[in-house]
C-alpha positions in Angstrom: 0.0 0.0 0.0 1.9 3.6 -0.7 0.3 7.1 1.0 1.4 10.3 0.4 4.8 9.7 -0.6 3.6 7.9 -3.8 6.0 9.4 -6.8 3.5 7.9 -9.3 0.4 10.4 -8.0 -0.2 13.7 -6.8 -3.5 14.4 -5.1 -5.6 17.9 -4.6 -8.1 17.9 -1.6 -11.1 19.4 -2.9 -14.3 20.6 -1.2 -17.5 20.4 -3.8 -19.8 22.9 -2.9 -23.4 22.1 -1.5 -25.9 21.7 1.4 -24.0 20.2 3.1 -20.7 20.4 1.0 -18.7 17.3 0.2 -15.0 16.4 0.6 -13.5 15.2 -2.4 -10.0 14.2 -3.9 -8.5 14.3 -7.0 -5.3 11.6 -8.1 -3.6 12.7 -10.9 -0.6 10.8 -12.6 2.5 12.0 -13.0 2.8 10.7 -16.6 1.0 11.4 -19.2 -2.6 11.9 -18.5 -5.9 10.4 -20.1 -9.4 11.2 -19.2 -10.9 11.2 -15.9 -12.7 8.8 -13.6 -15.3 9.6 -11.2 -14.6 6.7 -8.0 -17.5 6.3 -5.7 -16.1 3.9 -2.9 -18.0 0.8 -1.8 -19.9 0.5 1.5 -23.4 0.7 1.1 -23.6 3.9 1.8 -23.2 3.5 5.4 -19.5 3.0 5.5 -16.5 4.0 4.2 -14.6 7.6 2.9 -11.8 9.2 1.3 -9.3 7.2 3.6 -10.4 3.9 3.1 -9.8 3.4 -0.4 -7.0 6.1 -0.7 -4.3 3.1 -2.0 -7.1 2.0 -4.4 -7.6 5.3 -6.0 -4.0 5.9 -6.5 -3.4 2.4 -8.5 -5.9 3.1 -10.7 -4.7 6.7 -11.8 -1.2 5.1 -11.7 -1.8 1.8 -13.8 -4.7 3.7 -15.7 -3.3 6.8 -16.5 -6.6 8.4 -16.0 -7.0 11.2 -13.3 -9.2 9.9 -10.7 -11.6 11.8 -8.7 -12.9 10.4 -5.5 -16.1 11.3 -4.2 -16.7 11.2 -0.3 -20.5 11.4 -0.1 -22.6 11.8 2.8 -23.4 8.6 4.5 -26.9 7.0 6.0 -27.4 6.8 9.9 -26.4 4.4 11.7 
């Protein structure tokens, strides 16, 4: 698993405005660059975030060569 220190990908924290606004990152690859892909993380929409699929939003905009943006929506109550 690689984190911030990843050479292959540079990420921009975003904030997507709204009621309530949502936190958002984007993964872009160092190389050469080739559309975009919107990443909505599993969970069921009661779990999960940015975080917890970081590692598998930067191997796909590494091996893809597609800028990823991840999505963390608002999640149901518990």
């Amino acid at each position: 698993m690689r984190g911030d220190d990843d050479e292959r990908v540079e990420t921009i924290d975003l904030v997507i405005p709204g009621d309530p606004p949502l936190a958002a990152r984007l993964y872009r690859p160092r190389a050469e660059r080739h559309g975009i892909l919107v990443f909505a993380h599993g969970g069921g929409w009661v779990a999960g975030n940015l975080e917890t699929n970081d590692a598998l939003a930067r191997d796909l905009a590494a091996v893809t060569g597609a800028q990823v943006l991840a999505v963390d929506y608002r999640l149901a109550p518990e």
